[in-house]
C-alpha positions as CSV (number, residue, x, y, z in Angstrom):
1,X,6.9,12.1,-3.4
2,X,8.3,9.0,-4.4
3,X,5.9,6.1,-6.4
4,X,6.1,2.4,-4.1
5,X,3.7,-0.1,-5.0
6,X,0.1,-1.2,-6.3
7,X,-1.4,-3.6,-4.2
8,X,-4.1,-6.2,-5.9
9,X,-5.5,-9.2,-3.5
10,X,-5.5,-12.3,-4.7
11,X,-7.7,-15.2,-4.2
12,X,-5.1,-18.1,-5.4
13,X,-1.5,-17.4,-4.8
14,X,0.0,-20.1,-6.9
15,X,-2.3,-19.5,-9.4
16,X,-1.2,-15.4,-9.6
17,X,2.1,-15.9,-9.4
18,X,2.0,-18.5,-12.3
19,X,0.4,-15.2,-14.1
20,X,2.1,-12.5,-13.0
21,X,5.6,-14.3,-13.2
22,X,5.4,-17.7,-15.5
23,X,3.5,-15.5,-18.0
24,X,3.8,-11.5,-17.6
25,X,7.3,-11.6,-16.6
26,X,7.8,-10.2,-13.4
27,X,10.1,-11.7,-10.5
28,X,9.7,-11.8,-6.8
29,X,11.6,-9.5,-5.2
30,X,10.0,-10.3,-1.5
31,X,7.7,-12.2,0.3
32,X,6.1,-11.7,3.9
33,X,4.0,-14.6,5.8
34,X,1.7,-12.9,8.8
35,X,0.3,-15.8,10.8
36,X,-1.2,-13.0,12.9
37,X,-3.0,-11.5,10.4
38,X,-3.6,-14.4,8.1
39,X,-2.1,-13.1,4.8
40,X,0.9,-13.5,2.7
41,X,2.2,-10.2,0.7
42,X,4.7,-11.3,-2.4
43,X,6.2,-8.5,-4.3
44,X,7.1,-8.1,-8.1
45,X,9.3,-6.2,-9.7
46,X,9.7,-5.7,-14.1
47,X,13.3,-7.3,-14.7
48,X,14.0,-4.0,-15.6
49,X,12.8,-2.5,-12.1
50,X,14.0,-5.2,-10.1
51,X,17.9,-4.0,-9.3
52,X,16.3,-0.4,-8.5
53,X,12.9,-2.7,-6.4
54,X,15.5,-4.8,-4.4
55,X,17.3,-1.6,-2.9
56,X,14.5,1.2,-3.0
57,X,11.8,-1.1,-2.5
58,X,10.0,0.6,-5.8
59,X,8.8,0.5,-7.8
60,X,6.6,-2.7,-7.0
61,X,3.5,-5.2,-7.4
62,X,2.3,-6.1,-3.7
63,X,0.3,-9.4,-4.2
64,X,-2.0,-9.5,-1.1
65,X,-2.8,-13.3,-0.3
66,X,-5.3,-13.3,2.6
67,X,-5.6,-17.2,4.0
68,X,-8.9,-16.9,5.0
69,X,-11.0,-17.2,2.0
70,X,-12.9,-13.9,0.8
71,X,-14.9,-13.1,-2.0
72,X,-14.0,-9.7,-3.6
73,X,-16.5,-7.6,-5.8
74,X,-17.2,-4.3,-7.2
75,X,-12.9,-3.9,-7.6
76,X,-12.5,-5.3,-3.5
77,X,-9.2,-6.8,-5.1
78,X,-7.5,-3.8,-6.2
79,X,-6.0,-2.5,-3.0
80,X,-4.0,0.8,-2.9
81,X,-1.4,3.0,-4.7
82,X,1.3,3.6,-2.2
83,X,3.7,6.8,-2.2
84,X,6.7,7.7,0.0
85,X,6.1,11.2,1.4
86,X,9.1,13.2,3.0
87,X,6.5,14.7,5.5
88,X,3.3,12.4,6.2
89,X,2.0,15.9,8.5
90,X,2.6,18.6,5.8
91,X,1.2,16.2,3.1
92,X,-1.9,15.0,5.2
93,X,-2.3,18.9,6.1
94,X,-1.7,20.1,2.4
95,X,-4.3,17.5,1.7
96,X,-6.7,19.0,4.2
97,X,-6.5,22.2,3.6
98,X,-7.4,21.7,-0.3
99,X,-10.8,19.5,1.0
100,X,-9.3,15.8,1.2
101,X,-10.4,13.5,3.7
102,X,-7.6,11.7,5.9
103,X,-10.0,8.7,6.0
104,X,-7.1,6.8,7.7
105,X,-4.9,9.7,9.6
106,X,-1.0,9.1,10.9
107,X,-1.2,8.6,13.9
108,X,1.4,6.7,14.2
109,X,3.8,9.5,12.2
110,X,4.6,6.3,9.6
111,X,1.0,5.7,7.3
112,X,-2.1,7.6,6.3
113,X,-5.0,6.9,3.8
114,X,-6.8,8.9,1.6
115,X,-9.0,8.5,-1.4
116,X,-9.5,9.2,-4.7
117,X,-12.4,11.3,-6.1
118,X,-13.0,7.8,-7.8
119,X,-12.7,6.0,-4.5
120,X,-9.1,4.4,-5.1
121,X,-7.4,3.8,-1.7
122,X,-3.9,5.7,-1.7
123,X,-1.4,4.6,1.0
124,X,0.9,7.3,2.1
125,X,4.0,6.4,3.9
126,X,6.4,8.6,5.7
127,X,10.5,8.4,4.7
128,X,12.9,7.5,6.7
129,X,10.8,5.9,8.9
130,X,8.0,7.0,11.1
131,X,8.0,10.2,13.1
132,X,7.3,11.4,16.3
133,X,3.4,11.0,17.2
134,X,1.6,14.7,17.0
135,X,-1.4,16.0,17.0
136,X,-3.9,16.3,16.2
137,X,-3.2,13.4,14.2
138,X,-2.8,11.3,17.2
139,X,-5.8,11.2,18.7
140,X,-7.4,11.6,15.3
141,X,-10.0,8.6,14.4
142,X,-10.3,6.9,10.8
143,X,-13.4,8.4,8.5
144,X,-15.0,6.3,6.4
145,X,-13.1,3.6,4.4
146,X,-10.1,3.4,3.7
């Protein structure tokens, strides 16, 4: 298991990355615009992540910029820790077996959820890319939140 990114939304764009760069320090490594789903996601690296960011993609702040605007409360703007997994089935099986909830399950043999006892979103993503669909993960439907 491999540590990728923390993922915080942000209400003003301009206004974080004046923080997060012009004040904390950290440089953009990446930016995505989805006019599908209406967001931007900028990531920042530490200068003294960012040569090991730009080629392993880690370890990384994921700005989430959503276009429409959204009020977030009770923590809505802290996102998800995200971790590379060399098996998403073993891991989300491991995870069953020891009484975790797949609240968001692969079926698409590339991303799962799960939660913290403390309710923290956890992104896991498969390496290498996404595997073959399986089940019973495919046909598997979300529980909860995620």
């Amino acid at each position: 298991m491999r540590y990728l990114h923390t993922m915080v939304r942000v209400a003003d764009l301009d206004q974080a990355l004046d923080f997060y760069c012009n004040k904390l320090g950290l440089e953009e490594v990446r930016r995505t615009e989805n006019e599908r789903g209406r967001f931007t996601l900028v990531f920042l690296a530490a200068p003294g992540d960012k040569e090991q960011a730009e080629q392993t993609k880690a370890p990384l702040l994921e700005l989430t910029y959503n276009w429409d605007p959204e009020e977030y409360a009770g923590g809505r703007n802290f996102g998800h820790l995200a971790y590379l997994v060399d098996d998403i089935y073993d891991t989300c099986a491991h995870l069953q077996e020891k009484g975790v909830t797949i609240n968001r399950p692969p079926r698409d043999g590339y991303m799962a959820f799960i939660k913290s006892p403390d309710g923290i979103s956890i992104e896991l993503i498969q390496k290498d890319g996404a595997l073959e669909p399986r089940e019973p993960w495919a046909s598997m439907e979300n529980t909860g939140t995620w």
